[in-house]
N, C-alpha and C positions, 0 to 999 in steps of 0.2 A: 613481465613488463605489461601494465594496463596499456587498452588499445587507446586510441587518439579517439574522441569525444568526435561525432561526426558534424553536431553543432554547435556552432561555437557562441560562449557569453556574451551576450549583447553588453560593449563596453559603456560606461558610463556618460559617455562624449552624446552617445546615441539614445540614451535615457527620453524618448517622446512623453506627451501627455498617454500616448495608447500604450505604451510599454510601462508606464507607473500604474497605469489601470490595472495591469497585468498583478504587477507586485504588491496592488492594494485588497484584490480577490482573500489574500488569505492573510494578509498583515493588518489592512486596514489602512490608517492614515499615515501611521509609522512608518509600512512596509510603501507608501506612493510616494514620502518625501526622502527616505534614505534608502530606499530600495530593498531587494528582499534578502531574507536572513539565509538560504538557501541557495547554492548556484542553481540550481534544478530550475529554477523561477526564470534565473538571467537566460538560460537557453528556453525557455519556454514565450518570453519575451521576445524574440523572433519574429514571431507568428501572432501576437494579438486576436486577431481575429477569431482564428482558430484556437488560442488556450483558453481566451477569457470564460467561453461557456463549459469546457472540461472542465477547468478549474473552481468553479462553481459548483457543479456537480459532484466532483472530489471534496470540496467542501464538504459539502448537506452530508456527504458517506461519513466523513472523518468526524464532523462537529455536532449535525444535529438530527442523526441517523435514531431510531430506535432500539438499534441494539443494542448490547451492553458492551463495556469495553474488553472485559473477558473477552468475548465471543467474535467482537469484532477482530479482535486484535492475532486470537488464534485461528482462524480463516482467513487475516489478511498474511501472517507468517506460515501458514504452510503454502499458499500458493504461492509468496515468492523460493519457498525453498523449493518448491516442487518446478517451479519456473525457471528454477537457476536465476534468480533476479537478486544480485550482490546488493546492488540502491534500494530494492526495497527489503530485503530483509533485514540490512543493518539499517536502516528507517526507521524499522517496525521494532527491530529488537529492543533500540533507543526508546521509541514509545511505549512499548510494551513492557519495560523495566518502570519506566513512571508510572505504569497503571497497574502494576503489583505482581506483575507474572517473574516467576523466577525462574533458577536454571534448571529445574525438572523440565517446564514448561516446556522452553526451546528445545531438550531433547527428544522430550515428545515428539514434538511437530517434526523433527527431521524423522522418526520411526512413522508416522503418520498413525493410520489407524490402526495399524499392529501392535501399537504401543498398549502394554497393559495399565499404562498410566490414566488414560483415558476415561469417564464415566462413558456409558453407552450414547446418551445424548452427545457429547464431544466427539467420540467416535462419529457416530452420524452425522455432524456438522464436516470432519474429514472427509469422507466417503462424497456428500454432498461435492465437494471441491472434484474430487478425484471423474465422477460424472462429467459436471459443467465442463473440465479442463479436455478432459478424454472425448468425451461422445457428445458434446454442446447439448446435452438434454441432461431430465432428470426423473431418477426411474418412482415408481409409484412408490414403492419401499422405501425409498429415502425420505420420498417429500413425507407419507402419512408418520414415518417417525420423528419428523420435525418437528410439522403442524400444530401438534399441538401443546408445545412451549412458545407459539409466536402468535400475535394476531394476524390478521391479512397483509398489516401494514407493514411488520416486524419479517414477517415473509419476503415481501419485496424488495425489503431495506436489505435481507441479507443474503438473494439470488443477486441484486443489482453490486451489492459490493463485491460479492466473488465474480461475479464478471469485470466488475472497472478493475480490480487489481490482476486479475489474467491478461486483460489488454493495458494496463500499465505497465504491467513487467515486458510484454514485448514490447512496447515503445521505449523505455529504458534500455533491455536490451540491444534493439536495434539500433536506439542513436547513441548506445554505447557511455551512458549517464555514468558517471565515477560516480562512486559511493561520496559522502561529504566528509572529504576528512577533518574538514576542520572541527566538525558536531561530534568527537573520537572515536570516528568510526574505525582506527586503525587498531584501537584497543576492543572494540566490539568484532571485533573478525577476530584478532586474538584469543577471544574470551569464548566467542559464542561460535566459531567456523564462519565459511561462507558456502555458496552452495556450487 
């Protein structure tokens, strides 16, 4: 039995000008007039104040990051698997099948870097996670095997996203975020586990 969601959907009675702000961060004008495609949004909408600028920043990670989708996608799936984060890994799993990863991939990510599936760069991109998540630093050996597949930029982009998705998964976690069933997530835990 999932636990009770500890915040609850802002209903639509209570839809403010601040609260479509909220739902137009990632929708646009669609998402300010019919609100957003996601419950995640509706509990996030609570707090305006406080999502509007996360959610932006989740943005720039998700949409107009330097990374690649590969790369991004398998660093933002092993930290939710490694998180235990059910929302964001069938999130990602969903994302991550429209951006071409298939089902080696996800069993990869749950083996992590022991996985022989891995190229040693991907390996190192795990390892990188396993650091940040473990010891909040990152040892010379990891960064100098990265460095030099990324610019300075490309660097940033992708210490900064394995960080927002380790403190998304505990914020999910802790306010107890259901996965979306309605996006099939019931058949993506079927298909691909949860963690």
């Amino acid at each position: 039995m999932p636990l009770t969601p500890r915040i609850p959907l802002l209903p639509r009675s209570e839809w403010t000008d601040e609260a479509r702000d909220v739902f137009a961060v990632m929708q646009g004008p669609e998402g300010r007039e019919n609100g957003p495609r996601y419950d995640f949004i509706l509990m996030l909408a609570q707090h305006p104040k406080l999502t509007i600028p996360f959610l932006n920043y989740s943005r720039y990670l998700l949409l107009e990051s330097t990374l690649d989708h590969r790369v991004r996608e398998i660093v933002t799936l092993y930290v939710a698997w490694t998180c235990k984060s059910e929302y964001e890994w069938l999130s990602h799993v969903r994302e991550g099948l429209q951006r071409g990863l298939k089902h080696e991939d996800f069993e990869a990510v749950k083996q992590g870097p022991a996985s022989p599936y891995w190229s040693d760069f991907e390996r190192s991109l795990l390892r990188l996670i396993d650091e940040m998540r473990d010891s909040h630093t990152i040892s010379d050996a990891t960064w100098d095997a990265l460095a030099p597949h990324f610019d300075l930029r490309g660097m940033m982009d992708l210490v900064f996203t394995i960080g927002n998705y380790i403190t998304l998964s505990a914020i999910v976690n802790g306010l107890r975020v259901q996965p979306e069933a309605g996006a099939g997530g019931a058949a993506l835990a079927e298909e691909y586990g949860c963690p």
